[in-house]
Each structure stands twice: as C-alpha cells, then as structure tokens.
C-alpha positions in Angstrom: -12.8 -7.4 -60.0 -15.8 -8.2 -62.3 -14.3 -11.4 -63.1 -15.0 -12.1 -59.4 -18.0 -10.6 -59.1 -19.4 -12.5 -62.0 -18.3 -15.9 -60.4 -20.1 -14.6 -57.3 -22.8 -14.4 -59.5 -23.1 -17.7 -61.1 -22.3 -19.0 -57.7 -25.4 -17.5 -56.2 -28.1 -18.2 -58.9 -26.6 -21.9 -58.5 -27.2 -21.5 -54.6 -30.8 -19.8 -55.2 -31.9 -22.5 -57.5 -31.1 -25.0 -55.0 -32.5 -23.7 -51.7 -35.8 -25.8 -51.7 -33.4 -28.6 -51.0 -30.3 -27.0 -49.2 -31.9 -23.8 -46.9 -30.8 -25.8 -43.9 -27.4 -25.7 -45.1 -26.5 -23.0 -47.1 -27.3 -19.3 -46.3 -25.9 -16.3 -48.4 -26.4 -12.9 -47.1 -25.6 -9.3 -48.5 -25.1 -6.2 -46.9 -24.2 -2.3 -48.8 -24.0 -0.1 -46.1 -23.7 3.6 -47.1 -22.8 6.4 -45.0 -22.6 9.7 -45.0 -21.0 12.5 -42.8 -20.9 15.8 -41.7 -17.7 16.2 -39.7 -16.1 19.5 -37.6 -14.0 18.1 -35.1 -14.5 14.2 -35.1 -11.4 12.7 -33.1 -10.0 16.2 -32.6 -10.9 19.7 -31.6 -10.8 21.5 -35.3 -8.7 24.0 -36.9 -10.3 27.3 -35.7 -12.1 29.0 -38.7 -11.6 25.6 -40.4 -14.2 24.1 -43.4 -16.3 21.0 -42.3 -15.8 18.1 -44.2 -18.4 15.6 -46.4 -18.2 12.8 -48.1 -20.0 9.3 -48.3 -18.5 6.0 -47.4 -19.7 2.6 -48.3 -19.1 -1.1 -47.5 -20.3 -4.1 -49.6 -20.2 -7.3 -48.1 -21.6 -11.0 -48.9 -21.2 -13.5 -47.1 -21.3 -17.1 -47.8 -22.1 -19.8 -44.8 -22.3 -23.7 -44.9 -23.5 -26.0 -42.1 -23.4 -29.8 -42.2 -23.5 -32.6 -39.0 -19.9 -31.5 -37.5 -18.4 -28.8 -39.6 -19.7 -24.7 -39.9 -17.9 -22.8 -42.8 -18.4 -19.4 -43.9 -16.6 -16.8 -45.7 -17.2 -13.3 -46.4 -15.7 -11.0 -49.3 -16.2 -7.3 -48.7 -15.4 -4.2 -50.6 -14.7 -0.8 -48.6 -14.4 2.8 -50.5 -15.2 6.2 -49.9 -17.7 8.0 -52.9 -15.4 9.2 -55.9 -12.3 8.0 -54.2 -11.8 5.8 -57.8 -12.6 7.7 -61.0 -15.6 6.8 -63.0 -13.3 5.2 -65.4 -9.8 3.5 -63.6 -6.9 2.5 -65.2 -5.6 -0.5 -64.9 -2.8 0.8 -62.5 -5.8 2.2 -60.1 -5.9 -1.2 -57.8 -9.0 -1.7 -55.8 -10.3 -2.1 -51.8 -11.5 -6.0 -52.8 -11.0 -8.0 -49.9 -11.6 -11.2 -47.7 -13.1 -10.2 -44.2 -13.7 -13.2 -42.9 -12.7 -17.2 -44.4 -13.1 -19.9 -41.7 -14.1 -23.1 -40.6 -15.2 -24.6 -37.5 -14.9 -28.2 -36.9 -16.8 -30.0 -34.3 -14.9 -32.6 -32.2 -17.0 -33.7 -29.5 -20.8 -33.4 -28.8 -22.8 -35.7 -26.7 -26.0 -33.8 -28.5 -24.7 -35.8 -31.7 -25.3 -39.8 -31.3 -23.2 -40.1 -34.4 -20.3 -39.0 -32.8 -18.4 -41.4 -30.0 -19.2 -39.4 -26.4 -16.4 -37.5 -24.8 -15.4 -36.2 -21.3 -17.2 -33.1 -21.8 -20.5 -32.1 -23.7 -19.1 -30.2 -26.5 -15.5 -29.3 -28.5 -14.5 -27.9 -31.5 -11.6 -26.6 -33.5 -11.8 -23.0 -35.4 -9.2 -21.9 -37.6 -8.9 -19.2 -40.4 -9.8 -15.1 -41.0 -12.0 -14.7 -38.4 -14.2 -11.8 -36.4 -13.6 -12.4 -32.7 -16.4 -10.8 -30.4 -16.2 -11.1 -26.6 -18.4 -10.1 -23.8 -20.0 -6.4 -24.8 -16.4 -5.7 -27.8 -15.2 -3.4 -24.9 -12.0 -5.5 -25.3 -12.0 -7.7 -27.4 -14.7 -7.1 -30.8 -15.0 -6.8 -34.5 -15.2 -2.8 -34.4 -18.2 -3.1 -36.9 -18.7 0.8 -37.0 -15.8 1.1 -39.3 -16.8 0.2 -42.5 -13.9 -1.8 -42.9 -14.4 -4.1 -39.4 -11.9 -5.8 -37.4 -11.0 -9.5 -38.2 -8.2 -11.7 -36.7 -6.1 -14.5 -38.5 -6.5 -17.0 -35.8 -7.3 -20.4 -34.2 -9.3 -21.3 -31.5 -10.1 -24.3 -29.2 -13.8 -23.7 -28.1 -15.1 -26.3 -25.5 -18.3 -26.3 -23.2 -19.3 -28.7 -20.2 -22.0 -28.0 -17.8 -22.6 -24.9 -18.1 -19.2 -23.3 -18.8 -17.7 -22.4 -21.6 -13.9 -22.0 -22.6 -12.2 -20.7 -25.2 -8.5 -20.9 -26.0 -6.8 -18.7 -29.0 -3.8 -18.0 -30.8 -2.3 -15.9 -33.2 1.1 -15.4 -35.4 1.4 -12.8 -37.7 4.0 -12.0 -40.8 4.3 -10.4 -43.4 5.2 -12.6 -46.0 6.1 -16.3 -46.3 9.8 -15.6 -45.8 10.4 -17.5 -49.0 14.8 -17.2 -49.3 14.6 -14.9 -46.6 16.1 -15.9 -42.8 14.6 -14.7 -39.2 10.5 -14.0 -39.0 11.0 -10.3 -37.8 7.4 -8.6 -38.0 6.8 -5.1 -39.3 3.9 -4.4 -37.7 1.7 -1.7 -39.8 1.0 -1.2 -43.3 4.0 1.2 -44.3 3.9 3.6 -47.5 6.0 3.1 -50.1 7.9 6.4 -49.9 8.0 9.2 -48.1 9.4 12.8 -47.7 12.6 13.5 -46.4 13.6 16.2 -44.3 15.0 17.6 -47.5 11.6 17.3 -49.3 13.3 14.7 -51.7 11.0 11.1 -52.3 12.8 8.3 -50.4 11.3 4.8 -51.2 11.1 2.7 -47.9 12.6 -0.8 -47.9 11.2 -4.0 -46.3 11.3 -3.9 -42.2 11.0 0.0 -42.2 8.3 1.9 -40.3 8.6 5.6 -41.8 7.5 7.9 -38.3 8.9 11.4 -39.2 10.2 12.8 -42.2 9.8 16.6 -43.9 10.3 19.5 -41.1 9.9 16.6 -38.3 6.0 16.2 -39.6 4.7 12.5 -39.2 4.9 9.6 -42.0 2.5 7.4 -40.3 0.4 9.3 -37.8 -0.8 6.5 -35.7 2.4 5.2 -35.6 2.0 4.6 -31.6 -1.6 5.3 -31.1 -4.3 2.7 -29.0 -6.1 -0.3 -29.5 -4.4 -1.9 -32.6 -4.6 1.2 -34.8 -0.8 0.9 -36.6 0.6 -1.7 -34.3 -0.3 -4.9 -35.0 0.9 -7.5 -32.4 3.3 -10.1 -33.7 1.4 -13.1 -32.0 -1.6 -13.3 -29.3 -2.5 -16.0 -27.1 -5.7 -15.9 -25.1 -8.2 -17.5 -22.6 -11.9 -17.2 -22.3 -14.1 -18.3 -19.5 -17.4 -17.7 -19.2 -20.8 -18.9 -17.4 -24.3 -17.9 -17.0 -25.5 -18.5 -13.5 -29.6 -17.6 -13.7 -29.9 -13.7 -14.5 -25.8 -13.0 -13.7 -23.1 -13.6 -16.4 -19.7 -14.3 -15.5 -16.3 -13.8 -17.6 -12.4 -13.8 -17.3 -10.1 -12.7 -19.7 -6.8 -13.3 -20.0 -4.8 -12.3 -23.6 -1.3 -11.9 -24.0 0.0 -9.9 -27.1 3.8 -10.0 -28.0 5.1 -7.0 -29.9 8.2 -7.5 -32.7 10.9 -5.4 -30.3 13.2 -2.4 -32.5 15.5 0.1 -33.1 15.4 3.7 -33.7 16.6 4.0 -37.4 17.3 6.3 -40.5 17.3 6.3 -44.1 18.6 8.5 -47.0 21.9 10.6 -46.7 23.3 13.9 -46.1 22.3 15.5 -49.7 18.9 14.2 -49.7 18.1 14.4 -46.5 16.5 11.8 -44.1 13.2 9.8 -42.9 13.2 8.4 -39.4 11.6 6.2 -38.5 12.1 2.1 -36.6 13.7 -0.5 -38.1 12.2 -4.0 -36.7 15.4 -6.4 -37.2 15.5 -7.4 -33.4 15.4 -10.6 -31.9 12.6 -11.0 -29.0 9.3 -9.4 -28.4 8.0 -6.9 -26.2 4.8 -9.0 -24.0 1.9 -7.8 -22.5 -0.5 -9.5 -20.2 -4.4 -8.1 -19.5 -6.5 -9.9 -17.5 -9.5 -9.3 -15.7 -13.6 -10.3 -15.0 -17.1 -9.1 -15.9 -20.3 -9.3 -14.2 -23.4 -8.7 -15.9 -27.0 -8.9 -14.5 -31.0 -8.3 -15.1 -32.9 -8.1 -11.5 -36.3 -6.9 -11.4 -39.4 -8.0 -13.1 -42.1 -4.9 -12.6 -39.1 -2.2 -13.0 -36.1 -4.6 -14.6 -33.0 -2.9 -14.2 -29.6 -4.4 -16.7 -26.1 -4.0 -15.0 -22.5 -4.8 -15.4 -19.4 -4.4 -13.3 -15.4 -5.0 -14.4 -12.5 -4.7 -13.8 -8.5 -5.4 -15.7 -5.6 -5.2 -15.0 -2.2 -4.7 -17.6 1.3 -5.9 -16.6 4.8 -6.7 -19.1 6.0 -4.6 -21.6 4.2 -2.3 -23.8 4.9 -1.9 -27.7 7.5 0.1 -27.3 9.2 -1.7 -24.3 7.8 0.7 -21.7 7.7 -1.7 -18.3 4.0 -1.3 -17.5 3.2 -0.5 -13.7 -0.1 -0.4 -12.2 -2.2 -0.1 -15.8 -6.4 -0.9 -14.5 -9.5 -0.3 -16.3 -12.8 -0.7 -14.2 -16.4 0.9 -14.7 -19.8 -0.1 -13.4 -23.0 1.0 -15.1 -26.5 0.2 -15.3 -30.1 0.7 -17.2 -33.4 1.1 -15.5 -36.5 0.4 -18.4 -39.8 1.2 -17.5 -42.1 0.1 -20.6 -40.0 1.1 -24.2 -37.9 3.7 -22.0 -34.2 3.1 -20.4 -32.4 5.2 -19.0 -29.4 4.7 -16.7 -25.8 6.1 -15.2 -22.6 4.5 -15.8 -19.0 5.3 -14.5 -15.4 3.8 -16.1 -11.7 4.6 -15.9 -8.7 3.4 -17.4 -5.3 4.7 -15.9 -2.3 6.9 -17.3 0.4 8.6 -16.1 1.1 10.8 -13.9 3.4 13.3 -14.3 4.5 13.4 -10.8 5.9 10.5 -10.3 6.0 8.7 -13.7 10.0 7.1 -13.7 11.9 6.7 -17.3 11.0 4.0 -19.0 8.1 2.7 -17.2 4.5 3.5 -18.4 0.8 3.4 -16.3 -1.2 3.4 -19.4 -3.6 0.8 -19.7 -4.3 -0.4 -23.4 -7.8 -1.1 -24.1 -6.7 -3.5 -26.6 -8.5 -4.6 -29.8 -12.7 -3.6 -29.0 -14.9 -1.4 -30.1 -14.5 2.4 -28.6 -17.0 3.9 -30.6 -20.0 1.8 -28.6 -18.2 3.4 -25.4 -16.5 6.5 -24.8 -18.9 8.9 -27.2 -19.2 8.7 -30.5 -17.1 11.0 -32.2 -13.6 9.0 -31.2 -12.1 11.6 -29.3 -10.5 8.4 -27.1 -8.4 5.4 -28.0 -9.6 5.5 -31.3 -7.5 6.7 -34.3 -6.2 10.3 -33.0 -5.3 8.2 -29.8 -5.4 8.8 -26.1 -4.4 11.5 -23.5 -1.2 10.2 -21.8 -2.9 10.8 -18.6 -6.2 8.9 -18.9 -9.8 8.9 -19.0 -12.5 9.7 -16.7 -16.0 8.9 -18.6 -19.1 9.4 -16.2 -22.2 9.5 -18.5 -26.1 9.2 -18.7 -27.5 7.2 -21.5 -31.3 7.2 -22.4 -32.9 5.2 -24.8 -36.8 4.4 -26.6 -37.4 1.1 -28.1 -40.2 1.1 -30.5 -41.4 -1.3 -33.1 -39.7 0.1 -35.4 -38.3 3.0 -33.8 -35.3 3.3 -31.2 -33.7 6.4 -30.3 -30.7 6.8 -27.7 -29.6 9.8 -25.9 -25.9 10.4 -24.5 -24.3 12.7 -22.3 -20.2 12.0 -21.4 -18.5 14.2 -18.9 -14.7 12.9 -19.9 -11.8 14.0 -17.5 -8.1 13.3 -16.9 -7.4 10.4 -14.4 -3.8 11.2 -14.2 -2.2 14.4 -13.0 -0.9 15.8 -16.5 1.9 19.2 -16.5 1.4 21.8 -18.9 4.8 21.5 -20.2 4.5 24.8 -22.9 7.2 27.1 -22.5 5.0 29.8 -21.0 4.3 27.7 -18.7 5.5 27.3 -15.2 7.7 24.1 -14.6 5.6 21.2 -13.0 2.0 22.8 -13.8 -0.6 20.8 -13.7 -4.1 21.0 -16.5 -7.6 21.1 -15.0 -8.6 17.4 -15.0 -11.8 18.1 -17.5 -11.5 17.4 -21.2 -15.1 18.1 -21.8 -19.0 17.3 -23.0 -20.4 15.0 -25.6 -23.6 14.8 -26.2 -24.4 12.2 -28.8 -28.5 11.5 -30.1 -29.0 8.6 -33.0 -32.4 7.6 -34.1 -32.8 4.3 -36.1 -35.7 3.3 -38.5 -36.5 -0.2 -39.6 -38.1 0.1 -42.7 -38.5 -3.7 -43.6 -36.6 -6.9 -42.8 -33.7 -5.5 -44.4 -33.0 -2.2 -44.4 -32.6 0.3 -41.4 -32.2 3.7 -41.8 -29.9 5.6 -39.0 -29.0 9.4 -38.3 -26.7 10.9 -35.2 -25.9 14.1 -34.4 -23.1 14.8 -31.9 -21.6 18.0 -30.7 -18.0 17.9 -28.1 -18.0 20.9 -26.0 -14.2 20.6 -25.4 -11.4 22.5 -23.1 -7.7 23.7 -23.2 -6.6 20.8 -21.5 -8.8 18.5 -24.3 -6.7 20.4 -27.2 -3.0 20.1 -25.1 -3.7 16.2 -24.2 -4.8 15.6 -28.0 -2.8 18.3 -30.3 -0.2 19.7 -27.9 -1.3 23.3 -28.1 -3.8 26.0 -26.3 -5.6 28.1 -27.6 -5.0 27.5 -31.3 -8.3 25.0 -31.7 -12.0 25.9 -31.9 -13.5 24.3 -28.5 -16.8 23.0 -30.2 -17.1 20.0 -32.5 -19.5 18.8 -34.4 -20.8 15.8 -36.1 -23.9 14.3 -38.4 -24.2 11.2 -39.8 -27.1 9.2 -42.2 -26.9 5.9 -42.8 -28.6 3.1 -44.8 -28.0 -0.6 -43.7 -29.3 -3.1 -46.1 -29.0 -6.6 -45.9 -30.9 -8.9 -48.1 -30.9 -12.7 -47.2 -30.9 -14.5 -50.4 -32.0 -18.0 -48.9 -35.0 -16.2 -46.9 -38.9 -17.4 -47.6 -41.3 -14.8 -48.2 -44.0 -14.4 -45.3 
C-alpha cells in the first residue's frame, strides 16, 4: 500500500507542477471523510437492556480526472476502514480495504458544438465504459449510495446521446466472478461469500467456489443479508437499462426502464454426517431469474414570490424476483413537495411501495416491489430501518413525513418527521397467536435533525441525531418476535467532510 501511495505521490507533485499550463485539463481532488457514531437501534429495534455501540469510520478517496477535445477520463482510488479495525502495526498477512471506486472513460462520438468533428443526425453522442457511479433522477432508484462510506459503483457501459432537448441513455452490465480461465459455463455467485463457516456441528467447513453459505450452527445465518433489498448480498448477474429524460421550462420529465437478471439456483448442502452441515445455495443452474421496473418522474418549481419544488412517480415491477418468485402487481408511487419562504422550507410528502398480503398471497408468487440499487438513506429516515441492510417488512411501507429545512450561508439545518406503516395486511403468525391474525399497520416514528457547517471551501462539518419510537409490529416485521426488543432507538452522528482540490487557485 505505500508503494502506491508514494506513486500517488510523485504523480501529484508532477500534476501540481504542471497546472499553470494543464488546469483546463487535469483536476485532482481529495476527500477523508471521518465519521463517527453513536448507535442504539440503527436498522433494528435493540436488544432490551443492550450497550450502545461507538466507533469511527473513515473513507479516503482521490480522484484523478482528465478532459481533452472528445474524450473525459477519470479514476478514483479510495480506501474504506473503520478506527482500529487494523493494528497499529499489521503483519503482512493483515490485507487491506485499498480499492478502485471508480476507473472510466467517456468517449465523445458526435457533437455538432465541436466543428472538428464531421456533424451527425443528432447534436450529441458518446460511449462510456468502465467502474463507474451511476446517478439517476433524485438516487431513489438508481444512485451511488454515497452515505456509505464505501459508495455504490457499477462495472458498466453506456450509450449516452442528446438531441433537442432530450436526452437518452442506454446501459449494460455483465458480471462474474472470475475470467473462467480452464473453467466451462459463466454461472454467477452473486455475493461476496466467507471462506468458512460453522456447521451445525460447530466444526469449520471451508466453502468451495459457487457456494453461498445461508445457515449453518443451530440454524443461525452465514450471510445475514443473504436475501435482503436493494442490491445488499445479491448482486444481479447482468442489467440492461434505458433512460429518457427532458426538461420542459420549470417541469422535468423521466422514464426508467432497467432490467436485472439474477443467476437462478438450487438449495444445497455441504459437510457430512460427523461434522455436521452448512446450507446454503449452490448457483450451477442454467438461466436467470429477470426482472423488469419501469416507471416516470415529474419534477417541478412554480411560484416566484412563495416558490414551491414538487415531484410525483410512479413504477411498476413485473418477471421474476431473485429467488424466482413470479412478481404480481409490485408499484412504488409517492408525491411530495417543498414550500420556501426566504432560507426556510418546509413541506409534506407521501410514498408507498407494495408487499404482500397475507390474505391472499399464492405460493410462489411475490407482491414486493424492489427499490433496486438507490439511495434509502436520503428517503425513508435516516437510521435504515427500511430496504437498507436489515432489509424490509414482507408487507410493505407506508412513509408519510414532514421535512423542514434552513439554508444559511453557511448554515443548513433539516428537520424530519416519518410516520412509517405496513401497506400489506401482515398475520401475526407466533404460536400464541390466533391463526390468520392480523398486526396493527403502524411500525412507528422517526424523527431525524442534522445541522451542517461549512467552515471553508473544503471542509463541512455535520451532526444528526435521530430517535425511532417503534412498535410490536416494527420488532415482528424486522426480528420476528414481540416483546423481546426495547421500542426506542437512538442515533448520533459527527462528521467531517474534507475535500481539498489540488488544481484550485487561491482567491
């Protein structure tokens, strides 16, 4: 790693020295991004009587970017851990979190703005290909998920064009996990599986190549996220997508249509009688399992004394879920808006995306709509109580919430209130319960408040708070039990965002 970082080094002392001649060109910008937390319940209702726990999280990120007549290029190297997570001194079998976030260049093919290039049929076209952050509309379906520390990317290509106004955008994906050198077949497995795990013996099983480990000692799970939302430990096999958008005065318009295919399986074991056995799915099957979401957005600004923001949407899901579930009648729609009056905003907003229901859900078919691969944090609270990394209820979510919000110079404060609720009938299904029982609908109350300093062109300073005031039916949907779970949650956060521009001119 500091072999790397010193090449990094040279590289940007070369770049420095140079920017009197190459600032229109070149740009190289730094971020370290620490964080750190106070958490009681984030994701899930806590362990009654349980400790909270603290620790600091940091990201450091440069990234490189070049842009010449007809081709952009830009790559970023990023390094994610949590604060003693490595020893002050590592051996040399320690590893490290060095990565590549983003590596990817975008090649311009038409443009009737450039008379070097030969005119086309329409005003602009280019080619992008390579590690890439993909960020759509507001991320509520498709976005880089920038609040984790380690962000969302996608290996991809995309054919971006523009003519008159509109603007299109065609993408694909394939993913594997190796080059398949001497091996047959391209079967995906689509999460990044431990090496070993626990049998139901307790005994250490290693897990070969095209295993996903999902329960092991006393039934407890290998891989907890194993079926959760949005991308969490099941990474589609391939993705194809299309983008339309176009801005008509003060309204936006955009459709969305992305398919994601889904390496199909088999329910599987390993180990033997004597030392017992992990289950788990074993993805050696030909085909994949293909899901289709498409849908619009509308977003707006009317007003000029009292301006008033707003944005209305609505999807749709059809095909087969990941786990080959025939998916019926899976929506997501929401409308909200934002009245600002001077530095203040404040403004409703209303959104639901289906489950089942209980009552009449049939085997193997499935109501639950997916909100893919965007940002749930920005949405529906922020302690990730839904279709983040604990997952979903089966039936649902309800979000009606307020949202206020002060923009200073160099102040801005935001204040949230969520009622969340069930949108599906769900059954209490404990065995002291009465067959075909339904929950109360309500989950519960988050009420989020973050403040954000700017203390100089790069660096911001940020702080939250958030408490979840949750119910019986919040701890069943979530955890599967009643009563066992402490009903309040809680959550602080501080944060310092720094991100120097190496390239920039002093004022």
């Amino acid at each position: 790693m500091q072999y790397y970082l010193l090449r990094l080094s040279l590289l940007g002392a070369f770049l420095v020295g140079l920017q009197v001649q190459v600032k229109a060109q070149f740009s190289l910008i730094g971020q370290l991004r620490t964080r750190t937390e106070l958490r009681h319940g984030v994701g899930n209702l806590p362990v009654k009587d349980s400790p909270m726990a603290g620790f600091t999280s940091q990201r450091a990120r440069l990234t490189f970017g070049y842009k010449m007549d007809r081709i952009t290029f830009q790559a970023s190297i990023q390094d994610v851990r949590v604060w003693g997570q490595d020893a002050s001194t590592i051996s040399n079998a320690d590893g490290n979190r060095l990565m590549v976030h983003e590596a990817w260049a975008d090649i311009a093919l038409l443009n009737r703005a450039d008379t070097t290039m030969k005119p086309g049929p329409i005003d602009y076209l280019s080619f992008k290909i390579g590690r890439q952050e993909m960020v759509y509309d507001d991320s509520r379906l498709i976005g880089n998920l920038d609040w984790l520390q380690q962000g969302r990317r996608f290996d991809a290509a995309l054919l971006k064009a523009q003519h008159k106004g509109w603007a299109l955008d065609l993408g694909v994906g394939f993913n594997q996990n190796t080059d398949a050198f001497g091996v047959a077949g391209t079967y995906y497995t689509p999460a990044n599986v431990p090496i070993s795990a626990l049998s139901s013996q307790n005994v250490t099983l290693s897990i070969p190549a095209g295993f996903l480990p999902t329960t092991g000692k006393g039934g407890a799970p290998v891989v907890t996220n194993a079926v959760s939302t949005n991308g969490q430990n099941q990474q589609f096999k391939s993705f194809q997508m299309i983008y339309l958008t176009r801005k008509f005065k003060q309204t936006k318009f955009s459709a969305l249509v992305f398919k994601d295919d889904f390496q199909k399986y088999r329910l599987d074991s390993i180990g033997s009688a004597t030392a017992g056995y992990v289950y788990g799915r074993r993805y050696d099957q030909l085909g994949t399992n293909s899901r289709v979401t498409y849908g619009a957005m509308l977003t707006g600004l009317v007003g000029k004394t009292l301006p008033i923001a707003w944005q209305a949407f609505g999807y749709l899901q059809s095909g087969k879920d990941r786990d080959g579930l025939q998916i019926k009648n899976a929506y997501h729609y929401g409308a909200n808006l934002m009245v600002q009056h001077g530095p203040l905003s404040a403004g409703p907003g209303y959104e639901v995306l289906s489950g089942n229901n209980d009552a009449t859900i049939k085997a193997g078919k499935t109501n639950r709509f997916d909100p893919l691969y965007g940002t749930p944090h920005k949405f529906r609270g922020m302690m990730d109580y839904f279709y983040a990394g604990t997952g979903s209820p089966s039936g649902g979510l309800q979000d009606a919430y307020l949202k206020f919000k002060y923009t200073g110079k160099r102040l801005t404060t935001s204040f949230d209130i969520h009622y969340f609720a069930l949108a599906n009938t769900t059954f209490n299904k404990l065995p002291e319960a009465a067959p075909a029982t339904p929950l109360s609908s309500k989950l519960g109350m988050e009420y989020d408040l973050i403040a954000n300093y700017s203390l100089n062109r790069f660096t911001t300073v940020e702080a939250g708070y958030a408490i979840m005031s949750g119910t019986n039916t919040l701890e069943y949907a979530k955890q599967g039990t009643m009563n066992q779970k402490d009903k309040i949650g809680t959550w602080a956060y501080l944060m310092i965002n720094i991100r120097p521009d190496f390239f920039a001119v002093k004022k």
